[in-house]
N, C-alpha and C positions, 0 to 999 in steps of 0.2 A: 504494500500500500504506500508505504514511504517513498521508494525508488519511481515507483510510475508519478506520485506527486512531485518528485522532482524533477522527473523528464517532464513532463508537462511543463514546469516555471522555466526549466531551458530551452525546450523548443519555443515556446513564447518571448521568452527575450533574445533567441535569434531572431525567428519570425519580425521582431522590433525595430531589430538593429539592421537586417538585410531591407525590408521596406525604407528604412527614413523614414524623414517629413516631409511631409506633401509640398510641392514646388507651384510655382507661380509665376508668370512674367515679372520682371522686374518694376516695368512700366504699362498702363494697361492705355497706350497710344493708339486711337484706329489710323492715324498714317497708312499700315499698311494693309487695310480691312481690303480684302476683295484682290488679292496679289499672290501669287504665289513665293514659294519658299526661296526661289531666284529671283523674285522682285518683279514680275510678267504680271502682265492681268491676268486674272481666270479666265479661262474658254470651257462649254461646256454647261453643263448642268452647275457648275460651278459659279458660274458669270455670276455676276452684280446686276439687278434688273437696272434695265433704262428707264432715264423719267421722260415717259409719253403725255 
């Protein structure tokens, strides 16, 4: 009973330490809303609607 409760507190603080913490942009700029990851427009299903 002992030994499984401790594998369980060690799988969970790997589990901890392998995940991290949750990441985020550093800045949350739409500059580049609607661009691809090489700085192109989107084409595609992708596209930005036009303003008709």
């Amino acid at each position: 009973m002992k030994l499984s409760t401790i594998f369980v507190a060690t799988f969970f603080a790997l589990a901890l330490v392998a995940c991290g913490k949750p990441t985020a942009p550093e800045s949350a700029s739409s500059d580049n809303y609607g661009t691809t990851h090489e700085g192109k427009p989107a084409e595609g299903r992708n596209e930005l609607p036009s303003d008709k």
